[in-house]
ZAFI-277052 format. One line per 2 residues: their letters; for each residue y, x, z of N, C-alpha, C. Coordinates in steps of 0.05 Angstrom, whole numbers, plus 5000, padded with zeros to 4 digits. Each point is the difference from the previous one (the first is absolute). Layout:
<sites>
a	Y X Z Y X Z Y X Z ~ ...
</sites>
This chain:
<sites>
xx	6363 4264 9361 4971 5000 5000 4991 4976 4983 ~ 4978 5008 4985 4992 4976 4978 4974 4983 5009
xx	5005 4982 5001 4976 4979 5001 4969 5012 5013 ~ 4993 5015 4977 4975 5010 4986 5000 5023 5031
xx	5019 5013 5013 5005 5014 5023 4989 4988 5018 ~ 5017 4982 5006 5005 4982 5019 4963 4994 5006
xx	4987 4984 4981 4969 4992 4996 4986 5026 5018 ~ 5010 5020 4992 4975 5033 5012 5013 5005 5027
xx	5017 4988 5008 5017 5019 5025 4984 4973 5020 ~ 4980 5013 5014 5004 4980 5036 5007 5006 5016
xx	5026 5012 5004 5026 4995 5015 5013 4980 4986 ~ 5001 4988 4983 5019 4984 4992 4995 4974 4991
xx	5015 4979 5020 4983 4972 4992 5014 4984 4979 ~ 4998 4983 4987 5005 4988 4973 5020 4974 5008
xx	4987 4985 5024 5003 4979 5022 4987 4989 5009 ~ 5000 4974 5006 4997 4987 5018 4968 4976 4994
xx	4983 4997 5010 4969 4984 4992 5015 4974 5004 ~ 4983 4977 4982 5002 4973 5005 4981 4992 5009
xx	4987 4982 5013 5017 4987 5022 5009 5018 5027 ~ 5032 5000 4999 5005 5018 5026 4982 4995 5027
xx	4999 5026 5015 4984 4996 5011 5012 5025 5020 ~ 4979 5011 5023 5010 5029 5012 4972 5010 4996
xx	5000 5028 5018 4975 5024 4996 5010 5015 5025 ~ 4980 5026 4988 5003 5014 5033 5022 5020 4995
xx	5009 4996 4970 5023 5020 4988 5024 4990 5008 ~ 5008 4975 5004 5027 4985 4993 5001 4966 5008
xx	5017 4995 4994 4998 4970 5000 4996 4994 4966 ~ 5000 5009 4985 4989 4996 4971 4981 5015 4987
xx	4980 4982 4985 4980 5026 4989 5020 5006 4972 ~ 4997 5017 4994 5012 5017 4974 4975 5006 4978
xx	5013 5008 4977 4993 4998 4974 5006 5033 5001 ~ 4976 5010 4986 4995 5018 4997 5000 5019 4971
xx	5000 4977 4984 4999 4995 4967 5005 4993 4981 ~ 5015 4996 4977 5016 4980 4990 4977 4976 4987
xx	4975 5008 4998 4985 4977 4998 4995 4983 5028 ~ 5000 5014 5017 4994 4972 5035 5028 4990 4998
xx	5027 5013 4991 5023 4986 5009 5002 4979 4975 ~ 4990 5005 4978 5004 4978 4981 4978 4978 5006
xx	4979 5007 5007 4980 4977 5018 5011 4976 5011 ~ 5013 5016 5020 5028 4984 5021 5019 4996 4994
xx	5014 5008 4976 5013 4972 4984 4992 4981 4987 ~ 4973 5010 4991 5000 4971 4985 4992 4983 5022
xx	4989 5010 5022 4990 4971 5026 5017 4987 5005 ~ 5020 5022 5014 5029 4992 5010 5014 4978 4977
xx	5004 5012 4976 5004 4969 4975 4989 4978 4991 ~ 4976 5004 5000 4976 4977 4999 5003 4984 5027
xx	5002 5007 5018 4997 4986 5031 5023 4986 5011 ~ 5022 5010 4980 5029 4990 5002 5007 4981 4999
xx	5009 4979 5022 5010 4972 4974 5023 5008 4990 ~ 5016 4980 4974 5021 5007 4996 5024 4985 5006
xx	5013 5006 5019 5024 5001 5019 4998 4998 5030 ~ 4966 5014 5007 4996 5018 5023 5024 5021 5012
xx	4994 5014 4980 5026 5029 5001 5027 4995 5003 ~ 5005 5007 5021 5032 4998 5001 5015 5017 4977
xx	5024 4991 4995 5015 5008 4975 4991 5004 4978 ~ 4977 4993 4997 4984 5011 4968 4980 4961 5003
xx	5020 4983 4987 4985 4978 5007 4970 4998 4974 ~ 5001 5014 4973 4983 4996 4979 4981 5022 5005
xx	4998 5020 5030 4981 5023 4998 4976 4985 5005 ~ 4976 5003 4984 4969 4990 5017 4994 4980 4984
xx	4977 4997 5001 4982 4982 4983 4986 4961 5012 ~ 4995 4988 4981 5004 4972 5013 4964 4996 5002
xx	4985 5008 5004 4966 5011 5010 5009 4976 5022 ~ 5006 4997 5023 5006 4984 5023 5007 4967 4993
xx	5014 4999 4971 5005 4971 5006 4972 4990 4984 ~ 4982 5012 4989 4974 4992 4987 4983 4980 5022
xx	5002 5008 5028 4985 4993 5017 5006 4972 5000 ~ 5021 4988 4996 4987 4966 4992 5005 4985 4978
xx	4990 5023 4980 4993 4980 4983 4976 4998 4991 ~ 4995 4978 4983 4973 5000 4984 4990 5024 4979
xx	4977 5007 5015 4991 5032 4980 4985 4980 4974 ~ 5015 5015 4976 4994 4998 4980 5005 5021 4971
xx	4998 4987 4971 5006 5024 4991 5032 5012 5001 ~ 5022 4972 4989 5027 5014 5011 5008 5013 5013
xx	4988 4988 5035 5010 5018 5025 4986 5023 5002 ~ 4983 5003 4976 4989 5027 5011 5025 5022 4972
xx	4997 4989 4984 5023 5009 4985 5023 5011 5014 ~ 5007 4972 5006 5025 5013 5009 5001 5021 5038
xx	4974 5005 5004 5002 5022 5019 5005 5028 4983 ~ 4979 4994 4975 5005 5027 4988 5023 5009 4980
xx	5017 4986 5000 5030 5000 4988 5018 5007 5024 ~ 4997 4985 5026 5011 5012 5017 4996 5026 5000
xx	4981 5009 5015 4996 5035 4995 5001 5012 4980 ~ 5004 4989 4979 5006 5018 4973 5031 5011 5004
xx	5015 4975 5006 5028 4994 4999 5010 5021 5032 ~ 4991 4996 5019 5003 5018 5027 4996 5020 4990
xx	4990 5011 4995 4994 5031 4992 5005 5012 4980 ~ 5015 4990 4978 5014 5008 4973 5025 5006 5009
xx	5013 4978 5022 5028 4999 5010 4999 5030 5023 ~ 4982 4996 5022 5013 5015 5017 4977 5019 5005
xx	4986 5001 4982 4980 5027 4996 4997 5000 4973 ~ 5015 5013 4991 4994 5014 4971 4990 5021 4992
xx	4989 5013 5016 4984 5023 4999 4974 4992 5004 ~ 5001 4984 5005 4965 4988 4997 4988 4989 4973
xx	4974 5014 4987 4990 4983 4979 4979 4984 5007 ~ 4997 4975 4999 4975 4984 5004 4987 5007 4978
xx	4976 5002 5008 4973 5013 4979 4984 4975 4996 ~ 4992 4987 5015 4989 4968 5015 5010 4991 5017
xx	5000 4974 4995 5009 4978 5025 4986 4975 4989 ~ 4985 5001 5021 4979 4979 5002 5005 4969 5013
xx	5000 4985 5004 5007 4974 5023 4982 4976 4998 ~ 4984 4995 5010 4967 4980 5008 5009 4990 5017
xx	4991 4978 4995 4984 4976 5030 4972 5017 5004 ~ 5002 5004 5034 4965 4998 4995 4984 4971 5001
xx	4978 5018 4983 4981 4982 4998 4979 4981 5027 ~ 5002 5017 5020 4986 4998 5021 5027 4986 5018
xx	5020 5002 5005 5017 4989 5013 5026 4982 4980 ~ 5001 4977 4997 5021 5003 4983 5022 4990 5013
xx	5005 5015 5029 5027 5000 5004 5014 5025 5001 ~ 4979 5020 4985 5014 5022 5002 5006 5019 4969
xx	5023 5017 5001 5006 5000 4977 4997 5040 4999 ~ 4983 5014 4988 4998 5025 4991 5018 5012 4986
xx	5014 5017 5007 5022 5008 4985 4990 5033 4999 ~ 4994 5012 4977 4996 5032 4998 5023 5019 4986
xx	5013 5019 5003 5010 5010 4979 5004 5023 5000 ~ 4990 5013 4982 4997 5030 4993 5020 5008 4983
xx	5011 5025 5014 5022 5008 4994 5006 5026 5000 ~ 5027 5021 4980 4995 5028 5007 5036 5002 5002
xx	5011 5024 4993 5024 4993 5003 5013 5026 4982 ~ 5025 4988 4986 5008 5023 4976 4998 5026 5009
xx	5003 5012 5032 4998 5026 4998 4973 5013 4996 ~ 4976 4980 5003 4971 5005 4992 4989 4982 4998
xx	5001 4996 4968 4988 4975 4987 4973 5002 5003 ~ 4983 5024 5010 4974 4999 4988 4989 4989 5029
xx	5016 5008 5025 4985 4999 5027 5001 4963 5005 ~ 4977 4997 4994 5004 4969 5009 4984 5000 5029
xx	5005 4974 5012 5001 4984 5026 5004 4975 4997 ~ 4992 4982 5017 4999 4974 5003 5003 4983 5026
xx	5011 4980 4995 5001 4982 5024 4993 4978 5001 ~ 4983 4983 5021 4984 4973 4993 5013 4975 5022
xx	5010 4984 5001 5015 4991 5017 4976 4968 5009 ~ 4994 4988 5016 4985 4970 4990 5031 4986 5020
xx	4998 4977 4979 5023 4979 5014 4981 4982 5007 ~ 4993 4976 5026 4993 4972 5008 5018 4993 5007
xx	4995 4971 4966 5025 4986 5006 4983 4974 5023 ~ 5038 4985 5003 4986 4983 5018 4984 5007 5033
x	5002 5015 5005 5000 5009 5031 5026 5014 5022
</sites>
């Protein structure tokens, strides 16, 4: 069964939602789509530190060690090299279209991260995810 199947058939789940969780279905909500299950990887990788994961010490993105340092233009740099670099490695089916990364203006302990994204089996279907980090709390 091909992908593109798999997407039309609801009998058939793709996997598993991030952040795990239960429902009135299961002890896991499930993915219904290969766009909600790619959703939930990139959370699940973005939300990752890296050498969280047992046996996979380089899976996941370093978004987490930002929180103490000084927001500026580097560290904001280098958030967005991290996620360039996480998701070229262990999602390569993902194209970033935008990726955005701000201080806000109104808070500046907090750091806006947006990124719009589609994925090689349908470049045209885009989606997006907006993450805010506060550092320092």
């Amino acid at each position: 069964m091909s992908v593109r199947e798999i997407n039309r058939n609801d009998d058939i789940c793709v996997g598993i939602e991030f952040p795990l969780d239960h429902n009135l279905t299961g002890f896991f909500r499930k993915t219904k789509t290969i766009q909600q299950q790619v959703k939930s990887n990139i959370k699940n990788l973005l939300l990752t530190t890296k050498g969280e994961r047992v046996f996979q010490p380089d899976f996941g993105c370093d978004l987490k060690n930002i929180i103490f340092e000084q927001i500026d233009v580097q560290s904001l740099d280098g958030v967005d090299e991290s996620i360039r670099g996480a998701l070229s490695t262990w999602l390569p089916y993902v194209i970033i279209n935008e990726l955005v990364v701000v201080q806000n203006e109104t808070n500046q302990n907090e750091i806006t991260i947006s990124l719009e994204y589609s994925t090689t089996l349908q470049p045209d279907a885009l989606d997006n995810i907006t993450f805010n980090l506060v550092v320092g709390e």
